[in-house]
Chimera marker file (.cmm) of the C-alpha trace (Angstrom):
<marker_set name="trace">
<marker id="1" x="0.000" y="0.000" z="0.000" r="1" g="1" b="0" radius="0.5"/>
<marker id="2" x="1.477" y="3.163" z="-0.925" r="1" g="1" b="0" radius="0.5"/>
<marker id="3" x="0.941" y="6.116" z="1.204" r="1" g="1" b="0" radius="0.5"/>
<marker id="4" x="1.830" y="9.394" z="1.052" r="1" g="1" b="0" radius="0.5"/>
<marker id="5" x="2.348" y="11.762" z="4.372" r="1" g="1" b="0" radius="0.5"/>
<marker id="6" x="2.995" y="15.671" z="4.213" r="1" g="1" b="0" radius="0.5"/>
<marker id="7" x="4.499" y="17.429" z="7.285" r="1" g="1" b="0" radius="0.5"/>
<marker id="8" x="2.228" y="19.901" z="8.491" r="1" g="1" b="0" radius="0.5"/>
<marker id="9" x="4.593" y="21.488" z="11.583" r="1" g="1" b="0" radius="0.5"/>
<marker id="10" x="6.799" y="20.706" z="14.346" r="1" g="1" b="0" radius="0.5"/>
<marker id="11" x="5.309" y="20.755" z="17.918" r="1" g="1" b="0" radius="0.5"/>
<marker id="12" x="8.019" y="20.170" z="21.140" r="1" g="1" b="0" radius="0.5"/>
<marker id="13" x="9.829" y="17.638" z="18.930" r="1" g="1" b="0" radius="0.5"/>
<marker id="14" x="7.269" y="15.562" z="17.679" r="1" g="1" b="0" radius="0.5"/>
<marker id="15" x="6.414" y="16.032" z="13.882" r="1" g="1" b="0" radius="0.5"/>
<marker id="16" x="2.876" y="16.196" z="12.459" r="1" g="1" b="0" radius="0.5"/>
<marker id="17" x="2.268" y="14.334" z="9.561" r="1" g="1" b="0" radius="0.5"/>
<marker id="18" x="-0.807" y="14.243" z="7.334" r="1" g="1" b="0" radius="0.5"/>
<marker id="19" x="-2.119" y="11.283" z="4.847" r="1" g="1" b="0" radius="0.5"/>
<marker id="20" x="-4.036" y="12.257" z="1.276" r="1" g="1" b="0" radius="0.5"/>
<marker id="21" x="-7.341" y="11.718" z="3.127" r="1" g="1" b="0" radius="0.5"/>
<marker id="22" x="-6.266" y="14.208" z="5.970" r="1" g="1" b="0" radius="0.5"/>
<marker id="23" x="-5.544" y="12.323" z="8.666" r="1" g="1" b="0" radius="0.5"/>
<marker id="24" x="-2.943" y="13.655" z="10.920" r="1" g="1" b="0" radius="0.5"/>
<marker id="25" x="-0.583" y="11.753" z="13.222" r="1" g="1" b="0" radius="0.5"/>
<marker id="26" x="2.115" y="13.039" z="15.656" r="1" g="1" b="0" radius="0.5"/>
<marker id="27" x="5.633" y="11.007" z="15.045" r="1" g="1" b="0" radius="0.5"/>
<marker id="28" x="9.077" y="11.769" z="16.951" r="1" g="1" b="0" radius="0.5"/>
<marker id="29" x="12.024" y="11.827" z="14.632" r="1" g="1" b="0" radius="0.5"/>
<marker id="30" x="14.689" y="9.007" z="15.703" r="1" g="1" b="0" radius="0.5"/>
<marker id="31" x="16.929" y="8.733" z="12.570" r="1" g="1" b="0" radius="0.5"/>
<marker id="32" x="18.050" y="9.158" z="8.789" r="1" g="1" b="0" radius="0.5"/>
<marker id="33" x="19.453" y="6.969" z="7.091" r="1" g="1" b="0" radius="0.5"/>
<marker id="34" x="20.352" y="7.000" z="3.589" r="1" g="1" b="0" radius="0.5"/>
<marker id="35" x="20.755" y="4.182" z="1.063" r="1" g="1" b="0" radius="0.5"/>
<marker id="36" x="20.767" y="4.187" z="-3.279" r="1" g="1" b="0" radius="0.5"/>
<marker id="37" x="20.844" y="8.297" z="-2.795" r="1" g="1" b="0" radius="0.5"/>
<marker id="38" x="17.688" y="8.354" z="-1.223" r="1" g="1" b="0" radius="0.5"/>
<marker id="39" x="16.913" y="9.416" z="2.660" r="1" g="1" b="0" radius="0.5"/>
<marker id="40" x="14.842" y="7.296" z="5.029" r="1" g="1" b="0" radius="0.5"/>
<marker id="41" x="13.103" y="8.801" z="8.205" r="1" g="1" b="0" radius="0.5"/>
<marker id="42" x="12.898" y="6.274" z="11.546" r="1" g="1" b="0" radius="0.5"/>
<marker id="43" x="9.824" y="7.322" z="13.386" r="1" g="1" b="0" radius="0.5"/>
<marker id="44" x="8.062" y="6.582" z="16.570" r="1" g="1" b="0" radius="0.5"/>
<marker id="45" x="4.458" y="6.905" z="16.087" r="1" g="1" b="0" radius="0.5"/>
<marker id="46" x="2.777" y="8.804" z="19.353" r="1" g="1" b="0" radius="0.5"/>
<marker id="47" x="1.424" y="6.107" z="21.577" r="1" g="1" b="0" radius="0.5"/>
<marker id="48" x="2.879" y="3.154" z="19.701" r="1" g="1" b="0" radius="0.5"/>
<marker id="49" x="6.059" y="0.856" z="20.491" r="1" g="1" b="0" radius="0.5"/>
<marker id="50" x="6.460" y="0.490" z="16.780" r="1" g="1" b="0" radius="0.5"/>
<marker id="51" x="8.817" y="2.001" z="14.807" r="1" g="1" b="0" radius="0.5"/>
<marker id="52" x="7.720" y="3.466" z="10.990" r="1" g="1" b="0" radius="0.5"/>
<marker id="53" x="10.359" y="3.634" z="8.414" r="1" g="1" b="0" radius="0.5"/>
<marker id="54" x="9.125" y="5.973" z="5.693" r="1" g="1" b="0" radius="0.5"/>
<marker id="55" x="11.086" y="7.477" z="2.618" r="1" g="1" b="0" radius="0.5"/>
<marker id="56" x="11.660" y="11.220" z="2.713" r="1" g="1" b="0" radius="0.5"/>
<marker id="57" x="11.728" y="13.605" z="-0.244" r="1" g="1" b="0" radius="0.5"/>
<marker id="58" x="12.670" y="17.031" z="0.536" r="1" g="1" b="0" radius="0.5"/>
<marker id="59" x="10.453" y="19.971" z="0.192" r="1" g="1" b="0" radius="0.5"/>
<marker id="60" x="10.502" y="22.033" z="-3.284" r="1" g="1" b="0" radius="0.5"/>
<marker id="61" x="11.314" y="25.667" z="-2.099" r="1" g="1" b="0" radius="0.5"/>
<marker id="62" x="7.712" y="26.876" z="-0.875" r="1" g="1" b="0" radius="0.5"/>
<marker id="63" x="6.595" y="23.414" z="-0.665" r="1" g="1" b="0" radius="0.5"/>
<marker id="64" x="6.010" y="20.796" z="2.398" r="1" g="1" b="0" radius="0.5"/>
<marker id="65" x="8.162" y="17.748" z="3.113" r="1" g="1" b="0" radius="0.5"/>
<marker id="66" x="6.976" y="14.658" z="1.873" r="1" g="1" b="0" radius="0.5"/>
<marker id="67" x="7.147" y="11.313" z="3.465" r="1" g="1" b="0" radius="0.5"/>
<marker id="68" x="6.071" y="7.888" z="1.448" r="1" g="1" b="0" radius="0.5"/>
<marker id="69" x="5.830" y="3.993" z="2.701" r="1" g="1" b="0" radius="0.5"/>
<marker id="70" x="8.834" y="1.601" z="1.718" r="1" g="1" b="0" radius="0.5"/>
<marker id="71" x="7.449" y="-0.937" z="-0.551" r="1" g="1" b="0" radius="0.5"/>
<marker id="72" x="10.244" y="-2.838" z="-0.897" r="1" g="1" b="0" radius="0.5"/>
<marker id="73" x="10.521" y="-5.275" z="1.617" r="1" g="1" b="0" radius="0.5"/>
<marker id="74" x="14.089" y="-5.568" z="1.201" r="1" g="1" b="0" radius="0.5"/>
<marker id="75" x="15.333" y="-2.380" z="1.702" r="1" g="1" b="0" radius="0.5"/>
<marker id="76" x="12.602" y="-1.815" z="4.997" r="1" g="1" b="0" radius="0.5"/>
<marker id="77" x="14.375" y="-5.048" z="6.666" r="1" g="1" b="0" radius="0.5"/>
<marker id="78" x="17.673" y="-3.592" z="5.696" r="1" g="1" b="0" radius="0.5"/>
<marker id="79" x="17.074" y="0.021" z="7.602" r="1" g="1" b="0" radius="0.5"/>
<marker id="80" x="15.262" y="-1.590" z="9.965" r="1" g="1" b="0" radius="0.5"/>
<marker id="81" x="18.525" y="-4.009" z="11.019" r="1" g="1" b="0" radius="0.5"/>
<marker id="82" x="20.258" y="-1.276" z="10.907" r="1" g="1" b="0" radius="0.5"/>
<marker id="83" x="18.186" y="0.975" z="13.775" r="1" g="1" b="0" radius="0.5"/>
<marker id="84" x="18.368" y="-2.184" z="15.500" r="1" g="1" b="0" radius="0.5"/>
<marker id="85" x="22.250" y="-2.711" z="15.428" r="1" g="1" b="0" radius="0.5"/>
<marker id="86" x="22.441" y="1.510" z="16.033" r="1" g="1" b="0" radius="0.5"/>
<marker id="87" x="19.858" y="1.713" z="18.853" r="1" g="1" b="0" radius="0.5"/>
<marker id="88" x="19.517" y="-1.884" z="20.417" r="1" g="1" b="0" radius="0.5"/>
<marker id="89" x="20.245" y="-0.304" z="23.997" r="1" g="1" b="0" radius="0.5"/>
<marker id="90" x="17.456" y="2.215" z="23.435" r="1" g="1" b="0" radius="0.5"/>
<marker id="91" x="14.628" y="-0.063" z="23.146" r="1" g="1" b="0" radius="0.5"/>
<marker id="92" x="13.539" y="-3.600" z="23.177" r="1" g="1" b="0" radius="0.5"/>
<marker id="93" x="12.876" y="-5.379" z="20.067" r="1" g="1" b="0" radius="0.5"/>
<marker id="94" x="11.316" y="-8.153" z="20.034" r="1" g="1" b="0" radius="0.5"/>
<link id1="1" id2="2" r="1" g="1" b="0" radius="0.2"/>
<link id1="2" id2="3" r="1" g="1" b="0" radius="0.2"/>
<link id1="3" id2="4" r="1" g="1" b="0" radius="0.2"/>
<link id1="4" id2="5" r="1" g="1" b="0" radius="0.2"/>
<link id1="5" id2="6" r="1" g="1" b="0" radius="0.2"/>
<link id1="6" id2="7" r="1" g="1" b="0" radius="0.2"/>
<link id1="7" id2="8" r="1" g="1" b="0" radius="0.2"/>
<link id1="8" id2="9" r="1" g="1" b="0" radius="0.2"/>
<link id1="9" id2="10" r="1" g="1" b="0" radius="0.2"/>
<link id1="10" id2="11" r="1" g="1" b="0" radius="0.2"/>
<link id1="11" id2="12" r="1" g="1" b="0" radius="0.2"/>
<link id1="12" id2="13" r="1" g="1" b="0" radius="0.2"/>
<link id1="13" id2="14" r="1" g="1" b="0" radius="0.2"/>
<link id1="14" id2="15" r="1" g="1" b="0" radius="0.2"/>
<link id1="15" id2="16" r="1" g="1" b="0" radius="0.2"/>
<link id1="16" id2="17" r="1" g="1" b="0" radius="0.2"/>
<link id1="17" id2="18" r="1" g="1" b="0" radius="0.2"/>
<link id1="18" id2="19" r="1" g="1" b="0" radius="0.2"/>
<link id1="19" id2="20" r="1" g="1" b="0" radius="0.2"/>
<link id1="20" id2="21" r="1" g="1" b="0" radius="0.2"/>
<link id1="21" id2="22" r="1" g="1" b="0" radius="0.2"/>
<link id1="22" id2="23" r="1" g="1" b="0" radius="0.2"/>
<link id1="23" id2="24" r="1" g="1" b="0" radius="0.2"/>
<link id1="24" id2="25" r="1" g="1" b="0" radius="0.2"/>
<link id1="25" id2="26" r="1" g="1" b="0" radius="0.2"/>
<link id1="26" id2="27" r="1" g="1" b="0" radius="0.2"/>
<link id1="27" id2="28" r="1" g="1" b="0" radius="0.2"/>
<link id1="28" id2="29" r="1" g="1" b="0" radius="0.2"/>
<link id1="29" id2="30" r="1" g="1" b="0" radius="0.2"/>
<link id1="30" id2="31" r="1" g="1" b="0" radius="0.2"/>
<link id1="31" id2="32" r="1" g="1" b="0" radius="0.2"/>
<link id1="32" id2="33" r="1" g="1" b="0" radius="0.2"/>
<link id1="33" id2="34" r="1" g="1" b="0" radius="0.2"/>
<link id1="34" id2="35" r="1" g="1" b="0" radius="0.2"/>
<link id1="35" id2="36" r="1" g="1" b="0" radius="0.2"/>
<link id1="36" id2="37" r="1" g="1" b="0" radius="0.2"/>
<link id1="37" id2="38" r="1" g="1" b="0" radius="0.2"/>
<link id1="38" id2="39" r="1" g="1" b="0" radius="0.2"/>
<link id1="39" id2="40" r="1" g="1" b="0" radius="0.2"/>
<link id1="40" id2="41" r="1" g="1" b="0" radius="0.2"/>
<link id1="41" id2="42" r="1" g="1" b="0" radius="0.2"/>
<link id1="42" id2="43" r="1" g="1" b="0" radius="0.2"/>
<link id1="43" id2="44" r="1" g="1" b="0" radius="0.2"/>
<link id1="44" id2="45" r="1" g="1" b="0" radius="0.2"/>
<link id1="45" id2="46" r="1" g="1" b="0" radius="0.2"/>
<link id1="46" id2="47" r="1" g="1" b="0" radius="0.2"/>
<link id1="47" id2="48" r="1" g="1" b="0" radius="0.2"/>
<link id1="48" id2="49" r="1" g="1" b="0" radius="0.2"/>
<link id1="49" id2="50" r="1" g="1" b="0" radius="0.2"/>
<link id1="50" id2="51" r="1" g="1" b="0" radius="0.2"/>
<link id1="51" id2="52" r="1" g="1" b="0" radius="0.2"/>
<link id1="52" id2="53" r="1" g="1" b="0" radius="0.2"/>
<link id1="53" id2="54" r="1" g="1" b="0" radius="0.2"/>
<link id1="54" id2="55" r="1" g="1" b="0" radius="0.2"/>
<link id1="55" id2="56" r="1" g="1" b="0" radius="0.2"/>
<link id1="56" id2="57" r="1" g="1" b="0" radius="0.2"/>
<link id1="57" id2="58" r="1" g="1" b="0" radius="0.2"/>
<link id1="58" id2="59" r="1" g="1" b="0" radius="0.2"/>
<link id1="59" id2="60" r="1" g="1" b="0" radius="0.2"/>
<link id1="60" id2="61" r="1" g="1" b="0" radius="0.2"/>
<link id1="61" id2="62" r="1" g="1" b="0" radius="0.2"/>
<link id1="62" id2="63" r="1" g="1" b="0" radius="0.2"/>
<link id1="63" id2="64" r="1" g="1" b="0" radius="0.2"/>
<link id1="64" id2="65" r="1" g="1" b="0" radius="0.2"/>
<link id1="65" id2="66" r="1" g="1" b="0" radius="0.2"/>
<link id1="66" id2="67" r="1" g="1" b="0" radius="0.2"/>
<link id1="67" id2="68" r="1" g="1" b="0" radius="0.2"/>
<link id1="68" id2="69" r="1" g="1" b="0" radius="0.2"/>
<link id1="69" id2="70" r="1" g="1" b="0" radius="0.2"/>
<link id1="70" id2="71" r="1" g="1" b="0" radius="0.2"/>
<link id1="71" id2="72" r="1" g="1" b="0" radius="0.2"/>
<link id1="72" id2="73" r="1" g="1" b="0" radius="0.2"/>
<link id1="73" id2="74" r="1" g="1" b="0" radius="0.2"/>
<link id1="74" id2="75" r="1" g="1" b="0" radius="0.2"/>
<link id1="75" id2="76" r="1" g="1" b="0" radius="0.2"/>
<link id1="76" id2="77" r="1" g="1" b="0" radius="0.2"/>
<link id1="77" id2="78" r="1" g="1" b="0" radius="0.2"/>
<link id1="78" id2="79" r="1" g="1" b="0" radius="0.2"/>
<link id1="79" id2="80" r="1" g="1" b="0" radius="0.2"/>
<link id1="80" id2="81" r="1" g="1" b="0" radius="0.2"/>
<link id1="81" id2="82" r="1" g="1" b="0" radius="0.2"/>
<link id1="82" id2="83" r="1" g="1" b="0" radius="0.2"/>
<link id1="83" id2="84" r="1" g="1" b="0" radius="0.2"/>
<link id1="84" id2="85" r="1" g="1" b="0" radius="0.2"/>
<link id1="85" id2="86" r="1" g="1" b="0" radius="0.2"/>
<link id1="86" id2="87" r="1" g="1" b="0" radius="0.2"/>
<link id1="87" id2="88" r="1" g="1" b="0" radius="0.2"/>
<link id1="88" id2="89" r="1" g="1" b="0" radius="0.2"/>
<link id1="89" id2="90" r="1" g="1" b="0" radius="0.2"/>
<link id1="90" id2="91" r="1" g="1" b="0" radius="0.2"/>
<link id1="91" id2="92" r="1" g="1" b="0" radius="0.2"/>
<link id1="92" id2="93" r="1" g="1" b="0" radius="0.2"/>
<link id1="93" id2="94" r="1" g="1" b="0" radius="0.2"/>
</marker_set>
């Protein structure tokens, strides 16, 4: 499923994101990583234990950030093993 998430603002650290249909979600940044020239956002979700890996395209000038699902299953359990060899200490994984 491909989804598409704008940033609306930042609020005391957390990041507001909005889907096409409007719904809005707060998310704390935790890490970038980059692979194949493109950026990838770690996220905690506000309320959840689960972390969100989403692909980040930088703003046009006037524009809002854009954040869209990884679809390749791949490169999700790549970043993701990654996080998890950078933050292990941080938090548990199951």
């Amino acid at each position: 499923m491909k989804m598409e998430l704008v940033k609306i603002r930042d609020t005391d650290g957390m990041m507001l994101l909005a889907d096409e249909e409007g719904n809005m979600a707060a998310f704390e940044f935790l890490e970038l990583y980059v692979r194949d020239g493109r950026e990838y956002a770690v996220l905690l979700q506000s309320g959840d234990d689960m972390v969100t890996i989403l692909r980040f395209q930088e703003a046009a000038p006037g524009g809002k950030e854009r954040y869209y699902t990884v679809e390749d299953d791949a490169v999700f359990e790549e970043l993701y093993a990654a996080f998890v060899a950078d933050h292990g200490d941080e938090f548990d994984f199951l």
